[in-house]
N, C-alpha and C positions, 0 to 999 in steps of 0.2 A: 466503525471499529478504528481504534487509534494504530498507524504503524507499528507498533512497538508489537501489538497484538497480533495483529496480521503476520510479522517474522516469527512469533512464538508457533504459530498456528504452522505455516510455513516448514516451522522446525520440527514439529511435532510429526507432520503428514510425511516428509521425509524421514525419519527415524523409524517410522511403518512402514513406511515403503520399502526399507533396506534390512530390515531385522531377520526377512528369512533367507535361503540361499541364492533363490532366483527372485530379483526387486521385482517391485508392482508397478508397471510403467504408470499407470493409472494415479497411483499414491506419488511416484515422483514428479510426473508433470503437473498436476493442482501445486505442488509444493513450490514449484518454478513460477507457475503461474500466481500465485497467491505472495512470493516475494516480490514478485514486480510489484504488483496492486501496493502493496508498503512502499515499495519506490516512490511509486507515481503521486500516492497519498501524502508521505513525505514534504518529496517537492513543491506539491500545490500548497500544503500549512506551510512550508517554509519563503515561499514566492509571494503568497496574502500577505502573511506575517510581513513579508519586507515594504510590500507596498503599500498596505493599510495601519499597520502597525497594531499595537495590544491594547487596544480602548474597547468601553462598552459599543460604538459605536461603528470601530471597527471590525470589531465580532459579526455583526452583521451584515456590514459591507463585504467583510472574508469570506464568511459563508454564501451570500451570494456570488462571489468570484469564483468562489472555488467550483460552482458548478460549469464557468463556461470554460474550462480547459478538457480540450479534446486528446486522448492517446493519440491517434494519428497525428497529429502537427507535433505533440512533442516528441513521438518518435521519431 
């Protein structure tokens, strides 16, 4: 799922979460958690992107980078 989606999603879960008088912690923490994941998702396309750049070639190489970045070190 593309970032862009994952805030939509994000948005979505929160807006459920809040719509009755007493929130869903349940529905707002996925929503917390689910914007990070677009963060994180973000930064890694934006971090490939700079260092492999937009070629057929680099598509590849991205999507193999993109798998070795760990949450914990970039947290």
């Amino acid at each position: 799922m593309k970032p862009e989606q994952l805030l939509s999603v994000a948005e979505t879960l929160f807006i459920e979460g809040t719509t009755s008088k007493r929130p869903r912690q349940a529905y707002l923490r996925r929503s917390i958690s689910t914007a990070y994941y677009a963060l994180f998702h973000a930064l890694i396309q934006r971090a490939t992107l700079e260092l492999f750049g937009k070629t057929p070639s680099g598509n590849t190489v991205r999507r193999i980078a993109s798998r070795t970045f760990d949450h914990k070190a970039i947290k």
